[in-house]
N, C-alpha and C positions, 0 to 999 in steps of 0.2 A: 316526515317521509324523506328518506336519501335518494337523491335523482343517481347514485350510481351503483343502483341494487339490480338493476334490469338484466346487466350479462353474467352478474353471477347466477342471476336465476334463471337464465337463459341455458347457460353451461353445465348446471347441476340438473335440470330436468333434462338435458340432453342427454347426459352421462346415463342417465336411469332409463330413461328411453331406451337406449344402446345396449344395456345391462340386459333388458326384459328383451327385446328383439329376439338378441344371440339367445338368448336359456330357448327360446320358442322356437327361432329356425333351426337347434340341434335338434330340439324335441319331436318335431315333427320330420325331422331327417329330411329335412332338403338339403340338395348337392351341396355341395361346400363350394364349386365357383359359384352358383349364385346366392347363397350365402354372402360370401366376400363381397360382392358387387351389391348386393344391398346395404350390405356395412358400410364400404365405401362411398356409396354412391351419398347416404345419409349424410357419411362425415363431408363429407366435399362440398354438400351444401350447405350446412352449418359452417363451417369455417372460409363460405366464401368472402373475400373482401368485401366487395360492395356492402354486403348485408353486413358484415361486422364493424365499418366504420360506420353507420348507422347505427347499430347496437350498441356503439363504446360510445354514442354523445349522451351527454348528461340530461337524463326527460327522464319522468315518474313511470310507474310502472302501468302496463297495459293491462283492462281488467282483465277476469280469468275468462271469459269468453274470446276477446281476442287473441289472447297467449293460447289458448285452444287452436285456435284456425291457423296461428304459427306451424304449431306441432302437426296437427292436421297434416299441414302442407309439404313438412318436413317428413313425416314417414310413407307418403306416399312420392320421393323424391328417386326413386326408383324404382325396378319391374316386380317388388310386393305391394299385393291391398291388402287394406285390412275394410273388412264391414264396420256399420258404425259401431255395435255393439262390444267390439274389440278395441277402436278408437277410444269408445272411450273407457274403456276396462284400462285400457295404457294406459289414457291418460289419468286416469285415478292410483294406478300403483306409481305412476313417478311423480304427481306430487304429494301421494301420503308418505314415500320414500322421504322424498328431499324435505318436508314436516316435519317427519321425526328427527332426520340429522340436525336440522336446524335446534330442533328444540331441546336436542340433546348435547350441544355445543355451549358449557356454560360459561368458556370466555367467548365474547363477539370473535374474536380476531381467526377464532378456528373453523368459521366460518369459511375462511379464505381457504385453508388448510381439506377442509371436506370437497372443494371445488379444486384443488391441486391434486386430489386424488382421484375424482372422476375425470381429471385432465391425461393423470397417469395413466388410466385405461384406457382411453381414448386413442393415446398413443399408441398404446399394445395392440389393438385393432388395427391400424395401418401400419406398423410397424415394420413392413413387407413393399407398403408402399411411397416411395423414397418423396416425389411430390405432394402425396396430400399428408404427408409428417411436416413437409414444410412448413403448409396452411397452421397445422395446430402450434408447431414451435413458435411460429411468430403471432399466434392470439396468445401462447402462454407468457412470452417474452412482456404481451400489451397487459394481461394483469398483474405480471410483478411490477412492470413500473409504474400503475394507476393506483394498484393496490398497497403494497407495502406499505409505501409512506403513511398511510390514513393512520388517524389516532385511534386510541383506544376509542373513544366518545364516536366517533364516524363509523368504528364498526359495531358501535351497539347501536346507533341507528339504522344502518341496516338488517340489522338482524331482527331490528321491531318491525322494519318497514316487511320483512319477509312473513312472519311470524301474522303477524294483521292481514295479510295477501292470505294468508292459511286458513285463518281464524273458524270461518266457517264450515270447514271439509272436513268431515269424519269419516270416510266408509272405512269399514272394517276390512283388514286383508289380515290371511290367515296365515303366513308364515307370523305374524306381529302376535293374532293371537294366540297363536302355539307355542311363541315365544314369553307368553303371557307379558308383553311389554304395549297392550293398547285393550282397552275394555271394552264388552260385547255393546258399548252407545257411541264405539268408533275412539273414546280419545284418549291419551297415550298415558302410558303409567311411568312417570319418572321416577328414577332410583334415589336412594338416600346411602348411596353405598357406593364405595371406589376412589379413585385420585382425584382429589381435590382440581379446579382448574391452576393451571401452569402460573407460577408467580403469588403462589396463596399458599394460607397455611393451613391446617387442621383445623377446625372449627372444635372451642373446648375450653378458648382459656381468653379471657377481660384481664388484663395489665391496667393498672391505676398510677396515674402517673403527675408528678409535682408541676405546680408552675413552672419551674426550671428545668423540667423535664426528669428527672428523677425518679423513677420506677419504687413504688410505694409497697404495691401488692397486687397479689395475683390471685385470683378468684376462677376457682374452673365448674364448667356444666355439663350437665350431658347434650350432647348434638344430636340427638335421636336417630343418628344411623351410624353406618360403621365404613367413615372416612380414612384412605389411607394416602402421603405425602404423594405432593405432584409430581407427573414422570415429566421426562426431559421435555423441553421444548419441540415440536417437529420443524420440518427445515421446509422455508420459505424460498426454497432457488428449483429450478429445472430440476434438477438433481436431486434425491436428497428424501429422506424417511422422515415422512408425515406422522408420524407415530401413532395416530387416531386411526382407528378403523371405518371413522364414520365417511363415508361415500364411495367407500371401495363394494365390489357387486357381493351380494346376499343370496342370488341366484342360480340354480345347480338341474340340468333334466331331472334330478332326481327329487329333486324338492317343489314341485309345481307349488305357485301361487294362485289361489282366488281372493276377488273380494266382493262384501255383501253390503248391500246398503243400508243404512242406519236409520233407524225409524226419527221421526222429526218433531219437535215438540209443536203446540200449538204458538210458542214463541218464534220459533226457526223458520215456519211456515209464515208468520207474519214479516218476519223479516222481510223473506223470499222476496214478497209482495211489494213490500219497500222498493228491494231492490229493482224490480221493472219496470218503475216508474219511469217516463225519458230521462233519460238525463241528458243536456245541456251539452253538454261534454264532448260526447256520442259522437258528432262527425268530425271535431278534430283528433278524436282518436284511431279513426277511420283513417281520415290523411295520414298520420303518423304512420300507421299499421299499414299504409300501404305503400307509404314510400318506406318502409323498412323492407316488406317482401318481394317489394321492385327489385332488391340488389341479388335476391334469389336466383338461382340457375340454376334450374330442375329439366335434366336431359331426358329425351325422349327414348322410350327403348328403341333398338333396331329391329327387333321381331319381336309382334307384340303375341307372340306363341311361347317366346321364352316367361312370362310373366305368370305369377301365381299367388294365392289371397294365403294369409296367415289367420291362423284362427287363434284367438288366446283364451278358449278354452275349448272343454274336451272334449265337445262333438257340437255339430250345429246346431241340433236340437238346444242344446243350451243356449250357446250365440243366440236366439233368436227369442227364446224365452227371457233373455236376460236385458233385450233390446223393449221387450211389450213391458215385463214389469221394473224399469229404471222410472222412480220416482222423478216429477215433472218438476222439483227444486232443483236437481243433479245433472239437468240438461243443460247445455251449453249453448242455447239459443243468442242470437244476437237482435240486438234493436235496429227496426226497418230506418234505414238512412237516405233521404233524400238527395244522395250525394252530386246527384248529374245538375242540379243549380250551382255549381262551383265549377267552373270549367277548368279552371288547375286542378281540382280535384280528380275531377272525371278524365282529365291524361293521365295521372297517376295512375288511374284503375283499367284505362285502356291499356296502360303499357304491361301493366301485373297481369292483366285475361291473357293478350298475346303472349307471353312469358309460360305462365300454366296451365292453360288448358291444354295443351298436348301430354301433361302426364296425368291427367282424369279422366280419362279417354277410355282407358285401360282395361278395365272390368265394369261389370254393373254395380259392384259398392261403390265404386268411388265417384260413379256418376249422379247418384244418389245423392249428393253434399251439391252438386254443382260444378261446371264446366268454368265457371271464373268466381272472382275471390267474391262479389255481393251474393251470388244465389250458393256459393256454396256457404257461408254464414248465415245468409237467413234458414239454409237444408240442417245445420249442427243443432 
């Protein structure tokens, strides 16, 4: 496991977060200032310091239930709600999104490269706003000097550390299966076709070569797909073409996305099971996870009349259907934590309620989750 995989995956489900937002608040035509002001408001809290010198120390990765109540926290960080059923539709399309980038990155190092291009959008959404351009130029500044340097071998560890965070999530989303690039049991169908990774060659030809290095003979196969020479390198600075497609937005009003849930073996259900078990672990990932959302600064609207829910799909009736039949594997429950025996613990989480419960106030979805960070985890 790489202890510095946590902001890349931080940055890449944010990027996609931001991706899905935007397609939803053009689609549903709300005003374009509040539009912007949920954009921003989202960016401003992501990129705030406190939280991201927290985010850049080196520590394992948070399960996916807590990286959940991150997110959670982070889209309700302005005057949009979302109900749960839309929460977690997000959050299922932005980590099947950042899944496939990943797994479709066959050198590690482009890895970086899919996260410099959701950084690029990122920009283009404030791009208007001179202050919180700041915020993102100087988190972009902090992974080229953390990132670059890494070897080869450090970024194929993160990209297994990422890839194992995946392992289990399948749901099907239907721009993937239209695109027929993911199979109707949720999992992705990679190609045998296209440019090789960057620094490599055709797969096709064995070179036989002397103890003294002397080139004997050449022996060729067939590769059983139809590999073509690597394209240039993409550019690793602020500046500069990524040349990868992968983590720029896939999303259009015109092109709505849904996704279905995959039916579960009686292997994956055991799993499940496994997985509920206490785990040991469980309240210092608690402290961790809440001294990371301490550095959070999630503003209170000034008229809580300006404020409105987002739906991510196409009528309630669905929302709601989609909330009773979400398989009970798929939920993003948390483990009851006895946290108030810890009294450093329990200032941390005094200080996180005072902090956000004034933006769960809002609506009745979001009160739903909970008015501070323990009841609204135990609510997900």
């Amino acid at each position: 496991m790489s202890s510095r995989t946590l902001p890349l995956l931080f940055i890449n489900l944010g990027g996609e977060m931001l991706y899905i937002l935007d397609q939803r608040l053009r689609a549903q035509n709300i005003p374009a200032d509040k539009a912007k002001k949920v954009m921003n408001d989202i960016i401003t809290t992501m990129f705030n310091k406190k939280f991201l010198e927290e985010l850049f120390k080196p520590q394992e990765l948070y399960s996916k239930k807590a990286l959940r109540t991150v997110f959670d926290r982070l889209a309700h960080a302005s005057i949009m709600r979302l109900n749960q059923a839309s929460m977690d539709k997000l959050y299922d399309l932005m980590t099947m999104a950042f899944k496939y980038q990943v797994l479709l990155c066959s050198r590690p190092k482009d890895v970086l490269l899919v996260s410099f291009n959701h950084m690029d959008a990122i920009k283009d959404f404030v791009k208007d706003t001179p202050s919180i351009l700041s915020q993102v130029d100087e988190t972009y500044q902090q992974l080229i000097e953390m990132y670059t340097p890494l070897s080869v071998g450090e970024f194929q560890l993160i990209r297994q550390t990422l890839l194992i965070f995946f392992q289990d999530m399948h749901i099907r989303v239907s721009i993937f299966l239209k695109d027929k690039v993911q199979n109707s049991n949720g999992r992705f169908v990679l190609p045998t076709s296209g440019p090789v990774p960057h620094g490599t060659q055709v797969p096709g030809l064995i070179r036989i070569f002397s103890c003294s290095g002397e080139e004997l003979n050449r022996l060729q196969f067939n590769n059983g797909g139809n590999y073509t020479s690597a394209l240039r390198e993409g550019s690793f600075e602020i500046f500069g073409d990524r040349v990868t497609k992968l983590g720029t937005n896939m999303y259009s009003v015109s092109r709505p996305v849904e996704t279905h849930m995959s039916g579960t073996s009686k292997h994956s259900t055991q799993h499940t099971k496994v997985n509920a078990a206490p785990n040991p672990l469980a309240k210092e990932e608690l402290n961790l996870l809440a001294k990371l959302m301490g550095g959070l600064e999630v503003q209170k609207p000034g008229n809580t009349d300006s404020g409105f829910r987002v739906n991510l799909f196409a009528t309630d009736e669905e929302e709601e259907e989609a909330l009773i039949s979400r398989p009970d594997e798929l939920s993003y429950g948390v483990i009851n934590i006895q946290a108030t025996k810890d009294q450093q613990a329990n200032a941390e989480l005094a200080k996180i309620m005072g902090e956000f419960t004034e933006s769960g106030d809002q609506s009745t979805g979001a009160s739903s989750k909970g008015d501070d960070l323990l009841a609204m985890m135990d609510g997900l």
